[in-house]
C-alpha positions as CSV (number, residue, x, y, z in Angstrom):
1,X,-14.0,2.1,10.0
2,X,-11.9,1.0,13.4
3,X,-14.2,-2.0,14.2
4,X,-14.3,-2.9,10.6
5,X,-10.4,-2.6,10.6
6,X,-10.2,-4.9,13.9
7,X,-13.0,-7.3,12.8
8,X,-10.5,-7.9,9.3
9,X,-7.6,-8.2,11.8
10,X,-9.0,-10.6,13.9
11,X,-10.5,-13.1,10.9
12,X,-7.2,-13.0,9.2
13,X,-5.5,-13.6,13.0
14,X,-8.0,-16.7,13.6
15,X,-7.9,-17.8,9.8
16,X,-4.0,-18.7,10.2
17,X,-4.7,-21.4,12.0
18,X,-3.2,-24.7,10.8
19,X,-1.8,-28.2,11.7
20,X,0.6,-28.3,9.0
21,X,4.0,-26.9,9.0
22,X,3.7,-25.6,6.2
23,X,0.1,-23.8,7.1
24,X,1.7,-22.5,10.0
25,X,4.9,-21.0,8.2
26,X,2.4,-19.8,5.4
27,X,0.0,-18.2,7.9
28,X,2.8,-17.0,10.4
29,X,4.3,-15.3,7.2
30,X,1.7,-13.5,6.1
31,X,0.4,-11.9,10.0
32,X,4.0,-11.0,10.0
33,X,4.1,-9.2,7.1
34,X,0.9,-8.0,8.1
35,X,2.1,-6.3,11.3
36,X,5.1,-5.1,9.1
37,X,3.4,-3.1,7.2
38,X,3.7,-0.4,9.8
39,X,7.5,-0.1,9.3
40,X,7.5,0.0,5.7
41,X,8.7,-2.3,3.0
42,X,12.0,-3.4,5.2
43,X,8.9,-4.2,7.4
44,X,7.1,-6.0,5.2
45,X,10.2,-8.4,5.1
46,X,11.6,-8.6,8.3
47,X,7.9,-9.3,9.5
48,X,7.6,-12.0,7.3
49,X,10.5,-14.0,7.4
50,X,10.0,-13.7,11.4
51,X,6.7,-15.2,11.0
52,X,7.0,-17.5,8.9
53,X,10.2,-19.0,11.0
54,X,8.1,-18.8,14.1
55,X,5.1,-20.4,12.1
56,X,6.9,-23.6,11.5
57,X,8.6,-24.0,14.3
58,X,5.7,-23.9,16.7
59,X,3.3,-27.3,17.3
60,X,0.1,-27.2,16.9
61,X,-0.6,-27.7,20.3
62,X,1.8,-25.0,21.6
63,X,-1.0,-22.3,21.5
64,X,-4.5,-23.9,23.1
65,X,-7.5,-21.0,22.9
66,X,-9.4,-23.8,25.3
67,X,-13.1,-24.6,23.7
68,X,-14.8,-23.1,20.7
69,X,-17.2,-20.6,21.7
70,X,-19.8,-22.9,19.3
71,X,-19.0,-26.4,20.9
């Protein structure tokens, strides 16, 4: 149940990835709330609103994972 736990965690993590602002707020929004699930619905909030502000005011090119393991 752990590796199928991080497996999720990971797809979601790698799923948010976007070029648009609003992907990113969209995608940043939802790990954060993700994330703040541990501290409960105040949590659930705060988590979000902080992702979703750091979502869109990141570039694309700010976080570079280098080359796809398929390329």
């Amino acid at each position: 149940m752990k590796a199928f736990t991080a497996a999720m965690l990971m797809s979601f993590l790698l799923a948010g990835c976007g070029t648009a602002t609003g992907d990113r707020g969209l995608s940043g929004a939802g790990i954060g709330a993700g994330i703040g699930v541990i501290g409960g619905p105040p949590g659930i909030v705060v988590g979000g609103a902080v992702g979703a502000a750091v979502g869109m005011v990141t570039k694309p090119s700010t976080v570079n994972l280098g080359k796809p393991a398929w390329r």
